[in-house]
N, C-alpha and C positions, 0 to 999 in steps of 0.2 A: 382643909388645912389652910390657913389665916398666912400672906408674908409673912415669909421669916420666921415660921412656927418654928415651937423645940420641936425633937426629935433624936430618940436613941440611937447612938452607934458602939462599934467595937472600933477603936483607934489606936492606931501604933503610933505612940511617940520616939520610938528610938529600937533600932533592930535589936533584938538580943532580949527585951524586955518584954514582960504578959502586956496581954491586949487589955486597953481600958474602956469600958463602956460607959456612956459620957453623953450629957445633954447635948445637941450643937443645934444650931439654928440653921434653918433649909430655906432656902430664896426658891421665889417662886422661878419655873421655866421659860426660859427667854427665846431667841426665833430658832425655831425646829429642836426645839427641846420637849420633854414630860415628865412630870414626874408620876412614878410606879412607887406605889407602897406593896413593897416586900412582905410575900407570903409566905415565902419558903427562899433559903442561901446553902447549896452544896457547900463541906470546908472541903477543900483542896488542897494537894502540897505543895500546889504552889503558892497558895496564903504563908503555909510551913517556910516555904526555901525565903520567903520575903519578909516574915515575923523574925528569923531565924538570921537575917541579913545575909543570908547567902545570896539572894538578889538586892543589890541594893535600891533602894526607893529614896527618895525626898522623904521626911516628914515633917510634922504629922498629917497620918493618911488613915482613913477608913478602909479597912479590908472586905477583902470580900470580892467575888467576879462569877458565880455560877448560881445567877439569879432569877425568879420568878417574883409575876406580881398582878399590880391589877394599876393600871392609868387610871390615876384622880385627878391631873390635871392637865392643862397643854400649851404648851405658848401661841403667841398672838399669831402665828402664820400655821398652824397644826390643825388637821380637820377635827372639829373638837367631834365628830363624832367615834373619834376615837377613845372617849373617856369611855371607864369601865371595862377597854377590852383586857382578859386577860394576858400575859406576854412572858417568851421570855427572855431575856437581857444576852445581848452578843460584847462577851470582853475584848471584842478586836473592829468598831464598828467602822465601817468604811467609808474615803471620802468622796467616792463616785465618780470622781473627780481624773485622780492619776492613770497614766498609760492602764498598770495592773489591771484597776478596777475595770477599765472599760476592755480592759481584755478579758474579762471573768474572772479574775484571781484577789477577789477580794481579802482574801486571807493573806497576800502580798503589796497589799494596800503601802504607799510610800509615805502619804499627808494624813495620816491617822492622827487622832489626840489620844487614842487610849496610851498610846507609849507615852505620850508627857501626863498622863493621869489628870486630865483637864476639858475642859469642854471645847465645843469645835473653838469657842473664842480666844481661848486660852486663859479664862480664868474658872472659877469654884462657888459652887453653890452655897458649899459649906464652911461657916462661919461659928467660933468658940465666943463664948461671952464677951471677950476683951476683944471681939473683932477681928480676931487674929485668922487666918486663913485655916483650911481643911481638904488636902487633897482627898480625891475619890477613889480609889486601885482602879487604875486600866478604864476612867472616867467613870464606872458604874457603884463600886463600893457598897458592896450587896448586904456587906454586916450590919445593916440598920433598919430602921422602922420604915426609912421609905429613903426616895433618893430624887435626884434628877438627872437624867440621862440625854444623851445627843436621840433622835428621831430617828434615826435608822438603827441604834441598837436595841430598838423595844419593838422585839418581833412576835405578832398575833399568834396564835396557840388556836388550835382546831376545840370548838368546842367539846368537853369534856377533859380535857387533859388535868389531869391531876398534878396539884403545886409543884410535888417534889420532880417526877418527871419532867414538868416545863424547866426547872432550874437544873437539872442533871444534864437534859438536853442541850443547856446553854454552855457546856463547857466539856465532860468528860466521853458522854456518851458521842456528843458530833467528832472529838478530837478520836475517839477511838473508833468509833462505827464507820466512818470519813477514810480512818488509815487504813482500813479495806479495802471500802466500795470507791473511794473514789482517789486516793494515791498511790493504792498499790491496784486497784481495778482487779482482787480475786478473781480468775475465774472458776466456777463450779468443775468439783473436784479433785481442785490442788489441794496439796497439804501441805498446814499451818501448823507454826508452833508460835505460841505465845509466851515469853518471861515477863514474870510480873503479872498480879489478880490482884491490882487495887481500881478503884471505879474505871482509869482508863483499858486498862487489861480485859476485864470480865466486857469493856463495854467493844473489843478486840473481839474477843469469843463471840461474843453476840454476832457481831458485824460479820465474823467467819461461817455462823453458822447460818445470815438468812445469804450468804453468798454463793452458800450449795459447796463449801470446802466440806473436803473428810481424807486425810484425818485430820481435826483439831487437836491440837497437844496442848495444854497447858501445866505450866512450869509454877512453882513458887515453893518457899519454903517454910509454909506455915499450911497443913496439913486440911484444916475449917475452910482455908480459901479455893483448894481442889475440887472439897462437894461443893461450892460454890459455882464451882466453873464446869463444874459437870449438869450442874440446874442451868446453868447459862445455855449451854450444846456444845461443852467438849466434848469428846469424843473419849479421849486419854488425859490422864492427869500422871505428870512427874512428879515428885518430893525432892527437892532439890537438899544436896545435902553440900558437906566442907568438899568435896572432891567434884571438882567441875568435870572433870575426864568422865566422870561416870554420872553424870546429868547427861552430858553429852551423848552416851554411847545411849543412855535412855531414849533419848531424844529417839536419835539415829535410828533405836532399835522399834519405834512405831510411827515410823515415818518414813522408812527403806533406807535410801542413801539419806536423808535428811531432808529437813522440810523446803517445800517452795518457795513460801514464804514463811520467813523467821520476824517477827515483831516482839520490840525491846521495849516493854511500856514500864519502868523504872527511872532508868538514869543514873546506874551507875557501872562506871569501867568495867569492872568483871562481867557485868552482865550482856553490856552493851558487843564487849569479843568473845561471849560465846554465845551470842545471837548468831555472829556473823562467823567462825568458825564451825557452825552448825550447819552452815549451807553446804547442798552440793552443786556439781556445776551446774550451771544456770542461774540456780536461786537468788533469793533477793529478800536483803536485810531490808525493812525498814523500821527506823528510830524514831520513837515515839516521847519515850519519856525523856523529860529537860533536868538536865544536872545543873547543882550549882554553877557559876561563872570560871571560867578557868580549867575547868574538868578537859581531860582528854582521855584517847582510849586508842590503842592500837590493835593493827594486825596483822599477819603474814600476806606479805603484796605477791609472792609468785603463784599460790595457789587461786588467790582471788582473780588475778590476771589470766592466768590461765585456764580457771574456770570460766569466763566469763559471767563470772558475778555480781552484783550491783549494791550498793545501799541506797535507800532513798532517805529523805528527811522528812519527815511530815508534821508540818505546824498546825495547828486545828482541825485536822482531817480532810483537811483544801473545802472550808466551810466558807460557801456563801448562805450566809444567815437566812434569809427571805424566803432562799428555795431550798435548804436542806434543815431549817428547824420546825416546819409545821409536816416535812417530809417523816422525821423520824417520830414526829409523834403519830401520825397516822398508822407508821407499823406500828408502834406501841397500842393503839385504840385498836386496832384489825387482829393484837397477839400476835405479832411476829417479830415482835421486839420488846422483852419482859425487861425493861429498864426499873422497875419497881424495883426487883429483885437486888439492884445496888442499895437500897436504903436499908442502914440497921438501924439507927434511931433518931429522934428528936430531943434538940438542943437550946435549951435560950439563947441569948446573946450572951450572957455570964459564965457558959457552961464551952465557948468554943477554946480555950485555953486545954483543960482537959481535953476534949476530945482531939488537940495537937497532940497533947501525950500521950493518947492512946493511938495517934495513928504515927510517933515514933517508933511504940512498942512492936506495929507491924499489925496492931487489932483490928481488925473490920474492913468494912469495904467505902462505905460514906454515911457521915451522918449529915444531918439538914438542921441551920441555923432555923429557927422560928421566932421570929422578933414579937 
């Protein structure tokens, strides 16, 4: 690819409006930069919660952040013998830099650029005819034919990894396989219940089941996502119906007093208090899924006090990219973590507008942008 070549993307001009897909012009990688041409792009809801302007962004921005690909190029301080590895792309890349990071918490990174959607320098590769600027989503902006990314978010893939799992790994499977093993630290034998079986959810279950939890419970109200989560290694599946008392007593009733750990992979109010209503004493919520801006959600303080119960928060699955994404693909090449099992179909870039409307309607588990 030649300076400044064109190249397709899907780009939001304005919240609320369909994504356009759109020539723009790609500057080549500057110091500790690559650029990855995009094999495979998980859609997400959180692309939804930000097309949808429920997260507000700057525009115009190329969407997109659960990416896979292949390095074609590299800037002038990058070991070029990284060209051709395949990788796959971290939405939150870290600056090495701050207290967090050198504490291990990269996923709490303070001097990130992926929250200003911009390169470590602070400016954009991408560029529209008339010159005009092009933000990236979360610096990477995976809806397109290829991209240019900061150097530490283009993380090597163990030979063999198949496209869609390297780009599933980069977002839903680490946020949810993560809020197991590594923020809420299952131990084998406790029991789980999961609300919510969309890729983060099932990728909950997963993460519950190589943890040595039993019972897994999984919750949802769309009946196709149950066998789903039963192929994942539930254990039990609820049908969540209009009466949350009796989801609940469900819950309760294969899980004893109720589960150890309860995990809210949605993000919304109802679900998020009968996560944490579910617990008995001890137990321990943890929040997974991200509600619009402003969302809140309540619960009864004397029982939670007096249980000694906990919620936790979990951003990314407490993902340091380097050592937890060539991690999970290896369970996945070993079979102990059937992350395939989240893909239902492939999508052009023309086709990621419907499959928002189908994953409004509550359809499927993920489909994969293919540029």
């Amino acid at each position: 690819m030649a300076q400044d070549a064109r190249m397709r993307a899907a780009v939001l001009d304005r919240p609320g409006e369909p994504l356009q897909v759109e020539d723009l012009a790609l500057e080549e990688p500057r110091t500790r930069e690559v650029r990855v041409r995009i094999t495979a792009s998980g859609i997400c809801h959180s692309d939804l919660h930000v097309r949808d302007g429920e997260w507000p962004r700057d525009t115009p921005i190329v969407l997109g952040h659960e990416g896979a690909g292949v390095i074609e190029a590299v800037g002038p301080d990058v070991d070029p013998a990284r060209l051709g590895e395949r990788v796959a792309l971290s939405w939150y890349f870290p600056c090495l830099r701050c207290r967090e990071c050198q504490a291990g918490r990269q996923w709490l990174c303070t001097d990130s650029g992926s929250l200003r959607h911009r390169q470590v320098d602070g400016s954009t590769r991408l560029r529209r005819a008339d010159g005009s600027e092009v933000l990236a989503n979360l610096a990477i902006g995976t809806f397109a034919e290829a991209t240019v990314v900061p150097v530490e978010a283009a993380i090597t893939m163990p030979a063999g990894t198949p496209d869609d799992v390297a780009a599933l790994i980069g977002c839903c499977v680490s946020t949810g396989v993560g809020a197991v093993l590594k923020t809420a630290a299952v131990p084998a034998g406790a029991s789980v219940a999961v609300w919510g079986l969309g890729g983060v959810g099932l990728s909950i279950v997963m993460g519950a089941a190589l943890a040595g939890a039993s019972p897994i419970v999984a919750v949802d109200r769309v009946a196709a996502k149950l066998e789903r989560a039963l192929a994942a290694g539930a254990t039990d599946v609820v049908l969540a119906g209009d009466d949350p008392a009796e989801t609940l007593a469900a819950v309760r009733g294969l899980t004893g007093r109720g589960p150890e750990f309860a995990f809210e992979a949605i993000g919304l109010p109802a679900t998020i208090e009968a996560t944490i209503a579910s617990l008995p004493p001890g137990g321990t919520a943890v929040l997974v899924g991200l509600t619009p801006f402003g969302v809140r959600a309540s619960f009864d303080v004397f029982p939670f006090v007096d249980g000694s119960r906990r919620i936790l928060g979990s951003n990314y699955g407490f993902a340091v990219a380097s050592v937890d994404f060539p991690r999970y693909a290896s369970l996945f090449l070993a079979g102990r973590l059937p992350i395939d099992r989240l893909v239902d179909e492939h999508v052009p870039l023309e086709g990621i507008e419907e499959a928002f409307a189908a994953m409004r309607r509550g359809e499927g588990i993920r489909r994969i942008a293919v540029p």
